[in-house]
Backbone as CSV, one residue per row, in Angstrom:
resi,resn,N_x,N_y,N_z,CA_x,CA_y,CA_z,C_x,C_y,C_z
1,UNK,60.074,61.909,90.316,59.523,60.805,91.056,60.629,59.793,91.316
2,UNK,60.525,59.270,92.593,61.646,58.314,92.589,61.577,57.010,92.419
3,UNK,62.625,56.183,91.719,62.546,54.741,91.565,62.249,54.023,92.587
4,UNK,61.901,52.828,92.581,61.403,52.075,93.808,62.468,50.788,93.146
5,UNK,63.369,50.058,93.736,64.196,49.151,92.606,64.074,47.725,93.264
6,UNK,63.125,46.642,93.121,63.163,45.593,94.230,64.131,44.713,93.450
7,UNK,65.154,44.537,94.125,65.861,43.290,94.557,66.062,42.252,93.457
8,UNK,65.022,41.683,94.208,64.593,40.169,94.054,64.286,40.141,93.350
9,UNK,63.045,41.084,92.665,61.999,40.864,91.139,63.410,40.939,89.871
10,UNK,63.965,42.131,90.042,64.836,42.728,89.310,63.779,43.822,88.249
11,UNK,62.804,44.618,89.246,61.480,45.297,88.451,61.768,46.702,88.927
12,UNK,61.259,47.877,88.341,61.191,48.813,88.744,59.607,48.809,89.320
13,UNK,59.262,49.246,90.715,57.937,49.444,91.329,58.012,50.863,91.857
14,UNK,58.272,51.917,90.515,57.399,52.493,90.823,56.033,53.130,90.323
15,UNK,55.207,53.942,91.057,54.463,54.295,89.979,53.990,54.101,88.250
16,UNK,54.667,54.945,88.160,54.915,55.257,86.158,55.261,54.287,86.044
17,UNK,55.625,53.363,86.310,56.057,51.364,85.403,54.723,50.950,85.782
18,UNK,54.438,50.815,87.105,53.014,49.772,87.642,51.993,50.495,86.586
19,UNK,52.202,51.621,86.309,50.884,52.238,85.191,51.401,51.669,83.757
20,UNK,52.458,51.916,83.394,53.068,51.313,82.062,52.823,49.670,81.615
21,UNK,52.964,49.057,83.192,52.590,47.657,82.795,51.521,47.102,83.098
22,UNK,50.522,48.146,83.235,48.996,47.634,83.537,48.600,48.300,82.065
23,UNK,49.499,49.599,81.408,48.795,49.516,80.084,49.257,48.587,78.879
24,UNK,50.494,47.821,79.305,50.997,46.927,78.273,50.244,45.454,78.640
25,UNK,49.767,45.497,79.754,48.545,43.981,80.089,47.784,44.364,79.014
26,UNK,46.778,45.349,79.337,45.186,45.544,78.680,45.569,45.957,76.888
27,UNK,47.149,46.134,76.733,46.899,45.756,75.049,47.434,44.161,74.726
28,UNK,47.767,43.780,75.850,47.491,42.700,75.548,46.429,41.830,75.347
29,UNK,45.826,41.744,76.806,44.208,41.316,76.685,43.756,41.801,75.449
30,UNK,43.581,42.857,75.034,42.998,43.228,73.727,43.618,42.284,72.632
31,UNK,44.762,42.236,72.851,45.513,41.823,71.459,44.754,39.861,71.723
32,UNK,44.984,39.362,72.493,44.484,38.280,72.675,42.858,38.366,72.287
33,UNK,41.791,39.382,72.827,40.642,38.945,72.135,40.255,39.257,70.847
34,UNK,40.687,40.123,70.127,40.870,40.631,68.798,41.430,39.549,68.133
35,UNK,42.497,38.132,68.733,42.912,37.085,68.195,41.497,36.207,68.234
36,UNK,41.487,36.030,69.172,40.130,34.866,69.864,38.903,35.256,68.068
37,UNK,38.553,36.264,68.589,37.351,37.061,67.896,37.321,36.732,66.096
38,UNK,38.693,36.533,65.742,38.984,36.255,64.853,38.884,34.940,64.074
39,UNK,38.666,33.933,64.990,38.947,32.283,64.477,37.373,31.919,64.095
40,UNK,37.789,31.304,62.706,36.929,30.398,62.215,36.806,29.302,62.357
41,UNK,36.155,28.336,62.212,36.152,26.924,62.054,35.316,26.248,61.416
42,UNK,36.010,25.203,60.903,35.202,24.481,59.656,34.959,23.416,60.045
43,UNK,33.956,22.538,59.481,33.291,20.996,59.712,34.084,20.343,58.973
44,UNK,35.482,19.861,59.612,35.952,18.891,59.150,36.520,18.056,60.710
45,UNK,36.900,16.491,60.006,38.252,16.216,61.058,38.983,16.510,61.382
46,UNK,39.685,17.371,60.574,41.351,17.825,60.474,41.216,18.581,60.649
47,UNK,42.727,19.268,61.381,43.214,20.386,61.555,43.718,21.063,60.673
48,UNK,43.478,22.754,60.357,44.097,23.056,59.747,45.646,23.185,59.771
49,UNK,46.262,22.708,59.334,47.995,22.923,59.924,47.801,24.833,59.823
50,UNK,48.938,24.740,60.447,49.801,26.315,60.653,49.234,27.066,61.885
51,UNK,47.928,26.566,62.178,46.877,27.896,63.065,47.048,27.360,65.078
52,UNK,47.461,28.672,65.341,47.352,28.337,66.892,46.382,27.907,67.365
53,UNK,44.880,27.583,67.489,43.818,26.825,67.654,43.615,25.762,66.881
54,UNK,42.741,24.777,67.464,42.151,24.206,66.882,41.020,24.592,66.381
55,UNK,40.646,24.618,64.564,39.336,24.998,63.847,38.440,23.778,63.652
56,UNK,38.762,23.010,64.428,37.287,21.885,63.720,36.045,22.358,64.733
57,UNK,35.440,22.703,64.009,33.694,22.736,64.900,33.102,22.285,65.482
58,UNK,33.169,20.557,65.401,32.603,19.987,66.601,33.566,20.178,67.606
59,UNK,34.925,20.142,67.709,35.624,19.927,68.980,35.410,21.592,69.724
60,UNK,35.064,22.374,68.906,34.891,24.059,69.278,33.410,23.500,70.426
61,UNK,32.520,22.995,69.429,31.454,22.711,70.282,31.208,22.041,71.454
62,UNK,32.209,20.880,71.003,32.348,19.541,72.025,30.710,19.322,71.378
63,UNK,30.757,18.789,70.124,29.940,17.777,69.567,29.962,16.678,68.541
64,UNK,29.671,16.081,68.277,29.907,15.133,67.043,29.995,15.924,65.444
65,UNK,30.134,15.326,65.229,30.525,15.794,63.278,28.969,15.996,62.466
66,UNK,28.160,14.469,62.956,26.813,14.565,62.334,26.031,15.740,63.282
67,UNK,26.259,15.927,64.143,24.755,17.124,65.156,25.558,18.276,64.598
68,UNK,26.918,18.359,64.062,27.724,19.635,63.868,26.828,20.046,62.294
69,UNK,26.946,18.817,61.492,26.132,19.515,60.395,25.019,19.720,60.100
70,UNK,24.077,19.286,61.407,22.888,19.429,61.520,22.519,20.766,61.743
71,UNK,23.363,21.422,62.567,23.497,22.394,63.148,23.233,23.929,62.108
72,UNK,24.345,23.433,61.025,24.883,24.030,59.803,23.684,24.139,58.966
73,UNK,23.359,23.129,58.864,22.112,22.642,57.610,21.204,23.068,58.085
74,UNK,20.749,23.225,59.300,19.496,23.745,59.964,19.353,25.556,59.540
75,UNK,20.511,25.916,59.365,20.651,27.085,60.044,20.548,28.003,61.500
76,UNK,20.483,26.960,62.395,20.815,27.304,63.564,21.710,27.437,64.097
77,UNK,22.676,27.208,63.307,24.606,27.465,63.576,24.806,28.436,62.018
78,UNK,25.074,29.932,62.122,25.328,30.593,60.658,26.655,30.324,60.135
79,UNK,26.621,29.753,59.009,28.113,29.866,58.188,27.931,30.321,56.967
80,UNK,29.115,30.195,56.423,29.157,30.786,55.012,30.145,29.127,54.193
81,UNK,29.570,28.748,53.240,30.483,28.119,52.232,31.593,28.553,51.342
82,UNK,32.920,28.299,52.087,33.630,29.095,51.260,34.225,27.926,50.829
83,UNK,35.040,27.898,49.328,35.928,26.451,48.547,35.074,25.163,49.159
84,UNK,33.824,25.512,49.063,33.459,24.331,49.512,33.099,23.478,50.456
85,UNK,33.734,24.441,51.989,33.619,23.960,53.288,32.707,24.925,53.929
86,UNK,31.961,24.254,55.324,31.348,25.383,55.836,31.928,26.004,56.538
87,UNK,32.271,27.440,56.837,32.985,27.617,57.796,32.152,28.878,58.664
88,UNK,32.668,28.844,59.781,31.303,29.150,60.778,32.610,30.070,62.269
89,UNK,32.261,31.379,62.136,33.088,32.651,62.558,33.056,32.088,64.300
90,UNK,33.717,32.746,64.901,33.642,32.676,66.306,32.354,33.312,66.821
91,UNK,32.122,34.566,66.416,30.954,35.357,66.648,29.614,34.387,66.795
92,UNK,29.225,33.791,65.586,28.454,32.274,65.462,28.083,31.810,66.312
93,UNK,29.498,31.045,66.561,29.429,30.001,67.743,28.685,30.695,68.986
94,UNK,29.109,32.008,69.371,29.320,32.405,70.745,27.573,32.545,70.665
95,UNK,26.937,33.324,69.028,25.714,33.500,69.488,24.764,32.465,69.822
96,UNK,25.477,31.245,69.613,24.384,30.147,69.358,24.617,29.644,70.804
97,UNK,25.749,29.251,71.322,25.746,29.044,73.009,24.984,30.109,73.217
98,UNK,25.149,31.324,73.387,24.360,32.097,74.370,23.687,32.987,73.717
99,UNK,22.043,32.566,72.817,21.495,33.706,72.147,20.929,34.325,72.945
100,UNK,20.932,34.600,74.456,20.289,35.931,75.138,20.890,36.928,75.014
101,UNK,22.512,36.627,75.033,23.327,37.714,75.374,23.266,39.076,73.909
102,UNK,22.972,37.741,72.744,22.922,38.539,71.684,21.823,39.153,71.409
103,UNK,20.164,38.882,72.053,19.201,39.133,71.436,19.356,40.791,71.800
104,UNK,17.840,41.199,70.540,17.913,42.512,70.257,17.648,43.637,71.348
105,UNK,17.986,44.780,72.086,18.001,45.240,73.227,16.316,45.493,73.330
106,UNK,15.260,45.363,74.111,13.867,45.794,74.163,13.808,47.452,74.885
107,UNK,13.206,47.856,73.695,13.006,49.418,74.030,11.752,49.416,75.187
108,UNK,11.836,50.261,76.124,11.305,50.299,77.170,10.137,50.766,77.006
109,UNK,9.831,51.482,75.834,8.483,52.318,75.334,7.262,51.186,74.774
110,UNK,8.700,50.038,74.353,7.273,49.241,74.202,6.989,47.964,75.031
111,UNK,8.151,47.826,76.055,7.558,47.101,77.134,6.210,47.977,77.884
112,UNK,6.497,49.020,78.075,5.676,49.738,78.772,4.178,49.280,77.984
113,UNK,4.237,49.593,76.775,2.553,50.023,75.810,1.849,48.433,76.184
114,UNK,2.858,47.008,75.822,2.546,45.867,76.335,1.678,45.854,77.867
């Protein structure tokens, strides 16, 4: 197969690269949501130092500190107490913005019998 060599980019376009770097995107994308997917956050003010996000929970929410532990305390936001803090998974968050996306799939056998 022959090289395609542009110029200007200083890229190889051909083929076998445009496929090579559409599969080094999508492990990226992956590698980025497998990061995302990963972050916790806790009900505090502070940041945890060291972490590429910010983990405080209300600012995850864009809410106050008191509706954040209301949230917690209710159990309408799931966390776990770990050393003491609540800390509350990404997964969480995402189900509580959008619990349709999470609810349970309806088997069609018993929409139907309804």
């Amino acid at each position: 197969m022959k090289a395609t060599f542009n110029a200007q980019t200083g890229l190889d376009l051909s083929p076998s690269c445009i496929q090579d770097a559409t599969l080094l995107d999508r492990v990226a994308l992956a590698t980025a949501k497998a990061e995302v997917e990963g972050r916790r956050y806790i009900l505090s003010t502070n940041r945890t130092p060291g972490l590429n996000y910010d983990d405080r929970l209300p600012q995850r929410l864009g809410i106050g500190k008191t509706k954040a532990y209301e949230l917690v305390n209710s159990g309408e936001l799931r966390s776990r107490k770990i050393a003491g803090k609540h800390v509350v998974s990404e997964s969480a968050v995402r189900r509580f913005l959008d619990p349709e996306a999470y609810a349970a799939p309806v088997d069609s056998s018993d929409a139907q019998a309804a």
